[in-house]
N, C-alpha and C positions, 0 to 999 in steps of 0.2 A: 467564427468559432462555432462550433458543433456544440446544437444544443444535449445539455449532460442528463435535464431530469431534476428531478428529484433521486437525488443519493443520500442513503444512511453513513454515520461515520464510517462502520468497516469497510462498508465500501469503497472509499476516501482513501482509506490507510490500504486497502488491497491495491487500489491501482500506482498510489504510490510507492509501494515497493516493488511491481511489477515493472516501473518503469524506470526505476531505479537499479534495476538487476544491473546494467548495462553504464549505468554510472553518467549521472549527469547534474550540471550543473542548476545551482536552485532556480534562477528564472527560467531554467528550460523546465525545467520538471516543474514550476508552480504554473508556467503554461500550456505545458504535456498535461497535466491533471484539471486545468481550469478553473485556479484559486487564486483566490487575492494574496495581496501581499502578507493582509494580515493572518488570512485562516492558512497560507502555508508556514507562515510563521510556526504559529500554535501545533502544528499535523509534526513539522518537521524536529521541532524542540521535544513535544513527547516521543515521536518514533527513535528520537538518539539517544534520550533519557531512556526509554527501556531496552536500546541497543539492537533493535530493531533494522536502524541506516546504520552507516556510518560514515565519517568522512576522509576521504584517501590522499595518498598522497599528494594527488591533485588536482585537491581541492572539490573532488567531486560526491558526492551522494550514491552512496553504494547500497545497496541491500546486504545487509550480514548474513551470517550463515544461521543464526538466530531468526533474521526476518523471511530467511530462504525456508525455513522447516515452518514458521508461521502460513507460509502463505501455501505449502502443503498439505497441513492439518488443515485449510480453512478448502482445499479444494476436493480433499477426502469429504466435509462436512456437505459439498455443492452437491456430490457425488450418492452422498446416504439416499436411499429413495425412502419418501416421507409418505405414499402411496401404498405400502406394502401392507398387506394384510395380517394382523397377527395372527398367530396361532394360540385355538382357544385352552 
């Protein structure tokens, strides 16, 4: 297993939806993302409570269209440059 770091939750919930775009099932994706049974539990129960996943017809872990614009607003914020000079 590929060591992950130290990661922040969004970090967590970003690569989980990212890997979920493509729809997969939760042992894959709790070991595509490299969580326990327990912390995907927890990841995966709030991402479908705020409708973020969701679950398809077959049975898999999908990214919503909700979690699809999430994880665009979060790649515009990657994007801001925090370097910029203001203007006085």
């Amino acid at each position: 297993m590929k060591n992950l770091g130290k990661r922040d939750r969004h970090d967590i919930v970003v690569e989980i939806l990212e890997k979920a775009k493509s729809g997969k099932k939760k042992t894959e994706l709790m070991r595509s993302v490299g969580l326990s049974y327990s912390q995907s539990k927890q990841y995966l129960t709030t991402l479908l409570e705020k409708g973020l996943l969701e679950i398809n017809k077959n049975n898999l872990f999908t990214t919503s269209k909700k979690g699809l614009e999430f994880l665009e607003k979060c790649g515009e914020c990657l994007l801001f440059d925090w370097t910029a000079k203001r203007k006085p």
